[in-house]
Phi, psi and omega in degrees: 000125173284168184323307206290306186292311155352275198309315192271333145353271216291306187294306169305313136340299182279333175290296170286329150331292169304311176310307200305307183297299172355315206246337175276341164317307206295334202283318165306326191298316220300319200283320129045255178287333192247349193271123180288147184334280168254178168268333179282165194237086187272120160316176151177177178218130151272117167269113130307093172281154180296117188114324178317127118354115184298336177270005191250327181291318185308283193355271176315335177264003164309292193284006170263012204045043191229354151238148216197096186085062177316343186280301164351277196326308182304341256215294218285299238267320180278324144318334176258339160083029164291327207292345166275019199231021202279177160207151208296169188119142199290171192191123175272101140276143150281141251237327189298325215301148164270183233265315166303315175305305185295348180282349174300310206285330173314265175350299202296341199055001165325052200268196184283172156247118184276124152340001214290108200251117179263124171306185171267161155080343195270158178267203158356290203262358174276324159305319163283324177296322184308320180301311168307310187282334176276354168111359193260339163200130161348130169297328181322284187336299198292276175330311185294298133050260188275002144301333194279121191293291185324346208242359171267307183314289192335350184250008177092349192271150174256174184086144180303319196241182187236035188285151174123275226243081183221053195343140170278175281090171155226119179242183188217120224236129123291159161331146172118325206248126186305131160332298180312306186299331178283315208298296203312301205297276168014298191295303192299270144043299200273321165288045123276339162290285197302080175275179181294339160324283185303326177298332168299302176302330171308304195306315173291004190254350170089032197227136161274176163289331176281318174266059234182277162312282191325275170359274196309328186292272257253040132278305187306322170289284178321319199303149171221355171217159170293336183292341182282334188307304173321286198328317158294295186325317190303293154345281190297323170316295186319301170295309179333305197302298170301314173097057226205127183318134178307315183028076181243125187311301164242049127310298170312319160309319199306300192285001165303135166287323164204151191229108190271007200112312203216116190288119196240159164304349161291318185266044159239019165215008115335077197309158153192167178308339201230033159261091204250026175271342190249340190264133164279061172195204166275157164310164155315312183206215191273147170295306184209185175252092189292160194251204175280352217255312187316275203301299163326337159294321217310289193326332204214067180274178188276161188267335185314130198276022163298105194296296187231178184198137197219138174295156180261347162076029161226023145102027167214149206266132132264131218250166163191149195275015192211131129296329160301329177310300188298328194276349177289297186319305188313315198285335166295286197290316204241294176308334159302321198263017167266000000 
């Protein structure tokens, strides 16, 4: 045998070695990559924070017991070309899964989701707490935010803050998720009610839209059973219509800087912008964040020629077409009980 045939022998020889070690590597991760942690199926939930490192993520799933040979995983985890694809978010694992799995569940971004029931009617700053008490974005974050005038322009809305539009829901949040991302879905949420259909009707009714919204909170705010809702919407129409103040209690509450409960006649004399025993118009802007049922009364108010409505104090109204009626009702309802 020559030299030449020697050498490519020895080479072909090492070419299959190598194929072999090769193919016994693949074979180990692959058994590995499919054999689960444990047999028992003990839960945890992992939080991926945004920015976390794929070597910083094994860390947390060693020491949560949900990996077993971190060097193993990474190896695994590159081969599959996972470690550059993990994405943040909380994530319910078991200890049976194997290391392919849980890097499935990494990958998919399928993370938890948190609850969130925003009511009709509530404001802003009622929102960042709900947002807060559920552990998912600070009320500070969330008000600096929903503050911000620019990001209200950038979404198209009129008015400074993005109180009105803010759908009330019920969504569902990962861990994780930014103020601005709560802000967009919430808006995006109110065009999906408020289509452009309805911005035409606003318009034929001689409403921008946004003092459209502004209406529908304080029908929202006023209501206290649902069957009442036109019947108010109407009420503020009927005046509007006349030119004759709204003078709805919480506007005024609205335009307090702190409000203990109990509305006295100095602060129904008390100017501010959202003072509407003083102003002859609408506030500047929305009150609260109103729900569909509200701004469908505005669009579909009641035809009844009634002026004012005073509480009855078991959450329903009595409405009446005269001020001598309304100063009798007060005086039944609201002055006996002082």
């Amino acid at each position: 045998m020559t030299v030449r045939a020697k050498l490519l022998t020895i080479i072909s020889l090492g070419m299959l070695c190598l194929s072999l070690v090769a193919g016994a590597v693949v074979l180990f991760l692959y058994q590995y990559a499919v054999r689960p942690v444990h047999t028992s199926q003990i839960s945890g939930v992992v939080w991926v924070k945004p920015g976390q490192s794929f070597p910083e993520t094994v860390i947390q799933l060693q020491k949560a017991g949900f990996v077993q040979h971190p060097q193993l995983f990474r190896w695994v985890a590159r081969y599959r070309g996972d470690d550059r694809h993990i994405r943040a978010g909380e994530y319910q694992l078991q200890t049976s899964m194997a290391p392919k799995e849980i890097l499935d569940a990494l990958v998919s971004g399928k993370a938890l989701l948190h609850k969130v029931v925003v009511p009709e009617g509530l404001t802003i700053h009622q929102i960042g707490e709900i947002l807060e008490n559920a552990g998912l974005v600070s009320q500070e974050d969330f008000l600096q935010t929903a503050l911000e005038p620019g990001l209200v322009e950038a979404l198209g809305l009129e008015g400074s803050t993005f109180e009105g539009y803010l759908f009330p829901e019920t969504y569902h949040f990962p861990k994780g998720v930014t103020a601005e991302e709560v802000i967009r879905k919430m808006v995006s949420d109110f065009r999906s009610v408020f289509t452009p259909a309805w911005a035409e009707r606003a318009q034929g009714m001689g409403f921008t839209v946004h003092e459209l919204v502004t209406l529908a909170s304080m029908v929202e705010k006023e209501t206290g059973t649902p069957e009442e809702r036109s019947l108010i919407a109407g009420v503020f129409l009927n005046r509007l219509k006349r030119g004759m103040r709204l003078e709805s209690d919480p506007t005024v509450i609205y335009g307090m800087n702190d409000f203990d409960g109990n509305l006295t006649r100095k602060d129904l004399e008390t100017p501010t912008p959202y003072n509407t025993y003083l102003i002859k118009s609408l506030p500047p802007g929305p009150i609260a964040n109103p729900g569909r049922a509200a701004m469908e009364a505005v669009f579909c108010p009641s035809e009844e020629p009634y002026l004012y409505f005073v509480s009855k104090n078991d959450g329903s109204h009595h409405f009446s077409r005269t001020f001598s009626e309304h100063n009798q009702m007060v005086r039944r309802y609201q002055l006996r009980r002082r």
